[in-house]
C-alpha positions as a LaTeX table, in Angstrom:
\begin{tabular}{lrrr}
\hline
Residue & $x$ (\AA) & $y$ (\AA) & $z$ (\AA) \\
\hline
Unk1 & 0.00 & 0.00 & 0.00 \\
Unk2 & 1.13 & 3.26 & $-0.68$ \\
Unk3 & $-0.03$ & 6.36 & 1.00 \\
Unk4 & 0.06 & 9.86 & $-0.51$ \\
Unk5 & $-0.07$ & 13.25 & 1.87 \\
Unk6 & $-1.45$ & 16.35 & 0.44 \\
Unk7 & $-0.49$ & 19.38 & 2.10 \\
Unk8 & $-1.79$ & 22.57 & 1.19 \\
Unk9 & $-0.16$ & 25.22 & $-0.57$ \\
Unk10 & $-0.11$ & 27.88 & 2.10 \\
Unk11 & 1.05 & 25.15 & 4.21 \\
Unk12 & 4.41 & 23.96 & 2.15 \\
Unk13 & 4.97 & 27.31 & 1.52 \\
Unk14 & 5.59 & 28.44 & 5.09 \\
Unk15 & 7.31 & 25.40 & 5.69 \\
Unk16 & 10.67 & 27.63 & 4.23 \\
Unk17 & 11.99 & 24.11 & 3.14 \\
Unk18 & 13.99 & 24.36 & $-0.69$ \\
Unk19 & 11.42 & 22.29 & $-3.03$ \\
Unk20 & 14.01 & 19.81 & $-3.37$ \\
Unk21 & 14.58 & 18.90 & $-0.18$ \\
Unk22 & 10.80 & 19.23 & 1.23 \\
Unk23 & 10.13 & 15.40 & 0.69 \\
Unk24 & 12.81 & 14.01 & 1.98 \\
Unk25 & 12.43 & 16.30 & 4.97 \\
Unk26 & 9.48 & 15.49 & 5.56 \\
Unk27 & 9.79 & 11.44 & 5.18 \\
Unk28 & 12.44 & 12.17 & 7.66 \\
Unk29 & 10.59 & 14.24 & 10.46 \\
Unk30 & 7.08 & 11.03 & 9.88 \\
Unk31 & 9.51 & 8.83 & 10.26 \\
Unk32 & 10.94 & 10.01 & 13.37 \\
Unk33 & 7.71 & 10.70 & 14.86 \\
Unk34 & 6.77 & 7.24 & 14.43 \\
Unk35 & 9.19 & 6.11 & 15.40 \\
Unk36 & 9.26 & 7.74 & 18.93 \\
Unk37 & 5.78 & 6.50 & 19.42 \\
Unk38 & 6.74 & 3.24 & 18.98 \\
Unk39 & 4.32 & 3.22 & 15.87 \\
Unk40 & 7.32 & 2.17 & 14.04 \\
Unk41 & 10.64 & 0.15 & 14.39 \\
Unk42 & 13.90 & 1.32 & 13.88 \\
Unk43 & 14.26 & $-0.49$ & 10.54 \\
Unk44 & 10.79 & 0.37 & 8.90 \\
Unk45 & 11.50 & 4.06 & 10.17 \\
Unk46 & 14.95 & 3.99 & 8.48 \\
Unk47 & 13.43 & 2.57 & 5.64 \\
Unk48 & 10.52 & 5.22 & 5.46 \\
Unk49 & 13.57 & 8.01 & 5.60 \\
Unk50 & 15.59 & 6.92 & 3.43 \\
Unk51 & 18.40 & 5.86 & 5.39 \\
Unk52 & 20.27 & 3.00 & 7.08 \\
Unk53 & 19.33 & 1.85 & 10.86 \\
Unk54 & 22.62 & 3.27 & 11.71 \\
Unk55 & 21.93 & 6.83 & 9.92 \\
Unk56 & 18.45 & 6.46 & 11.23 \\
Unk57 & 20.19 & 5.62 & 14.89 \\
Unk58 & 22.44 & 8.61 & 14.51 \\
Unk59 & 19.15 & 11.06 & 13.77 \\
Unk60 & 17.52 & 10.17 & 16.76 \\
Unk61 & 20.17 & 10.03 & 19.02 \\
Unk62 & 20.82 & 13.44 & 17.74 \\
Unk63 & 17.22 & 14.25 & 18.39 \\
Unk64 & 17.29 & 12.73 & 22.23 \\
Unk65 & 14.57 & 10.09 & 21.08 \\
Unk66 & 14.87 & 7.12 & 23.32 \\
Unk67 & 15.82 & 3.77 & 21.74 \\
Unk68 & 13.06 & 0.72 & 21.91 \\
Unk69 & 15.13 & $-1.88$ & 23.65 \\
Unk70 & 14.06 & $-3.50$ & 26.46 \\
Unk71 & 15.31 & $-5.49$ & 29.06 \\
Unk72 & 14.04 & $-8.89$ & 27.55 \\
Unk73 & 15.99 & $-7.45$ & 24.07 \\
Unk74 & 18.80 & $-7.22$ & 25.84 \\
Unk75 & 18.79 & $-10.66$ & 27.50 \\
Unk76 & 18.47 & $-12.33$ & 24.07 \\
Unk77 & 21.49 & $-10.08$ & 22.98 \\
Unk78 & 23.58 & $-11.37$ & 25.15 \\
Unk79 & 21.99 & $-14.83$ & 24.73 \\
Unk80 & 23.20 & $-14.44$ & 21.58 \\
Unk81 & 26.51 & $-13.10$ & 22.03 \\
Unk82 & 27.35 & $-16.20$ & 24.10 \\
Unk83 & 26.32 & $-18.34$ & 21.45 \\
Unk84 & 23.03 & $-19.26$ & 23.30 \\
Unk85 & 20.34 & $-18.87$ & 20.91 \\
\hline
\end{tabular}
């Protein structure tokens, strides 16, 4: 399924953003926002913006977004790190 967004004129014009750069922008910003309430994962909001789980890391780390990782994630990390799937 894809999903188009309209946004008004008078809207995307006082968003100041350079018309080339306005749709990646703003896959960028939904994607975060998703992302931060745990709508999305990491990987389908990386995907969504365009950019690897580590770029996508990097952006909201930047952006002070807490990570998704629980204490039961981290037990099967380390599960897995000593070879205990």
């Amino acid at each position: 399924m894809n999903v188009t967004l309209e946004i008004p004129e008078e809207v995307s014009q006082a968003m100041r953003l350079p018309p080339g750069e306005a749709r990646t922008r703003l896959q960028l910003e939904l994607a975060a926002a998703l992302y931060a309430q745990g709508i999305l994962s990491l990987g389908k909001a990386a995907r969504l913006a365009g950019l690897s789980r580590w770029e996508m890391n990097d952006v909201l780390a930047r952006r002070a977004v807490p990570m998704h990782y629980t204490e039961a994630d981290l037990q099967n990390d380390l599960d897995y790190a000593r070879g205990r799937q």
